[in-house]
C-alpha positions in Angstrom: 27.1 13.7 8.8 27.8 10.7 11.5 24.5 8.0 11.5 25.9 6.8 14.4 25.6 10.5 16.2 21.8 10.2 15.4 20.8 6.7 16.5 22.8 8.4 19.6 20.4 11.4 19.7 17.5 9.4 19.0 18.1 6.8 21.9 17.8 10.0 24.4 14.0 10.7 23.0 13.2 7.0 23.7 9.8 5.9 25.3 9.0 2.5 26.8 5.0 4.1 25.8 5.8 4.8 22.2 8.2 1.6 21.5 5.7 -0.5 23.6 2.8 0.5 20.5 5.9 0.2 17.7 5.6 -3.5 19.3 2.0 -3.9 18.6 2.5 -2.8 15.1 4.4 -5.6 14.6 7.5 -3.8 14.7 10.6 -5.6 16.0 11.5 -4.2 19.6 14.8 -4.4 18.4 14.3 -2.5 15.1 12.6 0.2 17.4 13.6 2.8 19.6 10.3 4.1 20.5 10.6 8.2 19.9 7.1 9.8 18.2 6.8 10.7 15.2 6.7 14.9 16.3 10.3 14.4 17.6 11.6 13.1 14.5 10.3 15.7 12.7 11.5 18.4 14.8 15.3 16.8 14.4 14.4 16.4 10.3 14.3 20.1 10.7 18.3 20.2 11.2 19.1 18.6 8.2 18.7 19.3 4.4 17.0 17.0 2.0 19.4 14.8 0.4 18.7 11.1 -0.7 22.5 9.7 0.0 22.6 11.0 3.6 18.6 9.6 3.7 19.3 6.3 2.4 22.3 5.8 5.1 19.9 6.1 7.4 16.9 4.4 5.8 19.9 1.2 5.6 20.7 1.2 9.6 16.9 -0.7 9.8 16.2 0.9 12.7 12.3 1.9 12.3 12.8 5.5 13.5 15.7 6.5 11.3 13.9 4.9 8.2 10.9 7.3 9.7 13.6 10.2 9.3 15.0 9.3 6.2 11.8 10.0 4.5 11.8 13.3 5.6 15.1 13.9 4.0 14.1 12.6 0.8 14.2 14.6 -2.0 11.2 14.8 -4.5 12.6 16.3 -7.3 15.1 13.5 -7.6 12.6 10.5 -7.2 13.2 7.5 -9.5 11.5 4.3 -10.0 14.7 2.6 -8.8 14.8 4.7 -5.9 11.0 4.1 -5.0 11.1 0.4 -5.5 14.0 -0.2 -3.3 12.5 1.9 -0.7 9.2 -0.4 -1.2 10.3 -3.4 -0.8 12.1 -2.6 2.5 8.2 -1.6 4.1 7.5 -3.6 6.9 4.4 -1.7 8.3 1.6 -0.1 7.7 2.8 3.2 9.6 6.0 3.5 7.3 4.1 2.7 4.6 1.7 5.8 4.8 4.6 7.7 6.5 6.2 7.0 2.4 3.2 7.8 0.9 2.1 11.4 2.5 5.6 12.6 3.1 7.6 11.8 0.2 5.7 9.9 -2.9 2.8 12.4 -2.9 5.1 14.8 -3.9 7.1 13.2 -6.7 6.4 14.1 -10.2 5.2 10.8 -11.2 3.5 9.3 -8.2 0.0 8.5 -10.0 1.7 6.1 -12.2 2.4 4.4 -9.0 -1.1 4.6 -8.0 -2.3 2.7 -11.2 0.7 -0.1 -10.9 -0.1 -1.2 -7.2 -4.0 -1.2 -6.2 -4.0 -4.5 -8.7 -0.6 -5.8 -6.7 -1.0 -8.6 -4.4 1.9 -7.4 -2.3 0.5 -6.3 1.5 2.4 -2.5 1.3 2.4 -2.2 -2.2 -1.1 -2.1 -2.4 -1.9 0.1 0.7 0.4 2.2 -1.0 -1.7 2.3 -4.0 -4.9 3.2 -1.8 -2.9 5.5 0.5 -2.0 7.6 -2.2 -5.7 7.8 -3.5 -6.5 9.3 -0.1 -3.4 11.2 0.0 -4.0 12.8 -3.6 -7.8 13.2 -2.4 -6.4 15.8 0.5 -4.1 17.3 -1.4 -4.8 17.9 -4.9 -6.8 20.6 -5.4 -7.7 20.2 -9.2 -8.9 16.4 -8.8 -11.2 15.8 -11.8 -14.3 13.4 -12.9 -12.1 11.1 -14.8 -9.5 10.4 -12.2 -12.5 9.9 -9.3 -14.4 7.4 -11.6 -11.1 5.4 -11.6 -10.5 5.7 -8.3 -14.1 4.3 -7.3 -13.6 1.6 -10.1 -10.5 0.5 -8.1 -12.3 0.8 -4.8 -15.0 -1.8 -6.3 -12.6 -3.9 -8.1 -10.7 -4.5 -5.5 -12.2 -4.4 -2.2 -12.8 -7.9 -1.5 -9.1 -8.2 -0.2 -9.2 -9.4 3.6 -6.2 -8.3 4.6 -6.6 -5.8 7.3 -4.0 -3.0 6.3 -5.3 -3.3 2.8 -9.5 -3.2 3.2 -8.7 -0.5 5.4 -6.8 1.9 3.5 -9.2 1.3 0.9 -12.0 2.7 3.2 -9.8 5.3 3.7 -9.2 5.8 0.5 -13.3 5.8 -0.7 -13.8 8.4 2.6 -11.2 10.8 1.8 -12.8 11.1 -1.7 -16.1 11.5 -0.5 -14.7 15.1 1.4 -13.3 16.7 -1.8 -16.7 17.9 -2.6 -20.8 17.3 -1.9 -21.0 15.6 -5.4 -17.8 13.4 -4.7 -19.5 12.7 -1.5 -22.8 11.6 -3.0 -20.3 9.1 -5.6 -18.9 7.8 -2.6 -22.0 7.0 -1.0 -23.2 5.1 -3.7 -19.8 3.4 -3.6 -20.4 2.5 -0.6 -23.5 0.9 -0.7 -23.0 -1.2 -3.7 -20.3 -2.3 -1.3 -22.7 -3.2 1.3 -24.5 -5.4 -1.3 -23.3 -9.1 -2.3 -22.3 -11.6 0.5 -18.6 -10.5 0.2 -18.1 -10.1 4.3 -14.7 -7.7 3.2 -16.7 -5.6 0.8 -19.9 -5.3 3.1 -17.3 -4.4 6.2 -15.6 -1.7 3.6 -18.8 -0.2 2.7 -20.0 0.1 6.5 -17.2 1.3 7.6 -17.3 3.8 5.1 -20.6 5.0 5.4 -20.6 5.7 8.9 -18.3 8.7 7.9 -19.4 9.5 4.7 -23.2 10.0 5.3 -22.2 12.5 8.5 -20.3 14.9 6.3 -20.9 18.5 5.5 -19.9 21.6 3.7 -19.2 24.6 5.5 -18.1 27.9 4.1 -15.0 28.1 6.1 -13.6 24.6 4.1 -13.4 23.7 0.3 -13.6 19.9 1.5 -16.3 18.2 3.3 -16.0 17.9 7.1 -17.6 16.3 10.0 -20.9 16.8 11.0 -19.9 16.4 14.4 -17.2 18.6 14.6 -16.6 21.8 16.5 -17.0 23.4 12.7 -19.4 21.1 12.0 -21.9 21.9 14.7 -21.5 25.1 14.3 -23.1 25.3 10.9 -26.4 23.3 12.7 
């Protein structure tokens, strides 16, 4: 499998729109190529998983065939070698949740990871730790009462951290928790507000931010989690 073919057949699916906002995510122009994210994933779709041919590409640095290479990732063989390398390559907050919901979520092992970043002072490693809260938060269906009370005990601890990518995830984090269920969602509220207490300006932005979603969720038949109240779904139960 030629790398060089698929830089090749990336560079046709180029956008000056889509490389012009890789640039405003901080993203190198010249580590960018601008193609969206639905294109790669409709060329991931010709290949199998396998992490050699994924790390080839992950290696070229271009932002777009790192993007692919997580699709090609295989779960089953994740390592803590493997994830760490791929860690400390993150540059961005977009690859970093790219990681996160397409490839970590699915390891074996990926709530140890959970447990060893939200305390790291590492920018990615940290959103990783938050982004995988909110990812577990979506996905798992059999969340229970002693893995939320962590979670929110995280979300407290550490909310007072003012870098943007982080305090954000983190409100993402406390949100997505708040869906899973109308008594998480009264948890996260509370959350929330003891957020909005103190005069840390992070913590109060966090709990704000939070709120503004959390307190305009709710249940409808057709959804086990919570959902906008403002939705098409949503009004439709009013």
């Amino acid at each position: 499998m030629d790398v060089n073919k698929i830089i090749v057949e990336l560079e046709s699916k180029s956008d000056n729109k889509v490389k012009n906002n890789l640039t405003k995510l901080g993203i190198p122009s010249e580590n960018s190529l601008g193609v969206s994210t639905s294109e790669i994933r409709k060329m991931a779709k010709m290949y199998k998983r396998d992490d050699d041919f994924a790390k080839r590409i992950w290696d070229t640095g271009v932002h777009e065939m790192k993007l692919l290479a997580v699709l090609l990732m295989d779960p089953k063989k994740c390592t803590d070698t493997k994830v760490d390398y791929y860690m400390s390559t993150i540059y961005s907050w977009d690859l970093c949740d790219h990681f996160c919901k397409n490839y970590l979520i699915k390891c074996s092992n990926y709530k140890r990871f959970i447990d060893d970043w939200v305390c790291s002072n590492k920018l990615y490693y940290k959103r990783a730790g938050f982004t995988l809260i909110a990812s577990q938060a979506i996905n798992d269906k059999n969340i229970d009462e002693e893995e939320l009370n962590k979670y929110f005990e995280y979300i407290e601890q550490f909310s007072d951290d003012d870098r943007v990518h982080v305090y954000k995830s983190i409100s993402w984090a406390l949100r997505e928790l708040g869906k899973v269920n109308l008594e998480f969602q009264e948890k996260a509220i509370i959350v929330a507000h003891n957020l909005c207490e103190g005069s840390n300006t992070t913590k109060n932005k966090i709990g704000k931010m939070s709120l503004k979603e959390l307190e305009n969720l709710v249940k409808v038949p057709e959804r086990k989690r919570l959902i906008s109240r403002s939705s098409k779904m949503g009004l439709k139960k009013e």
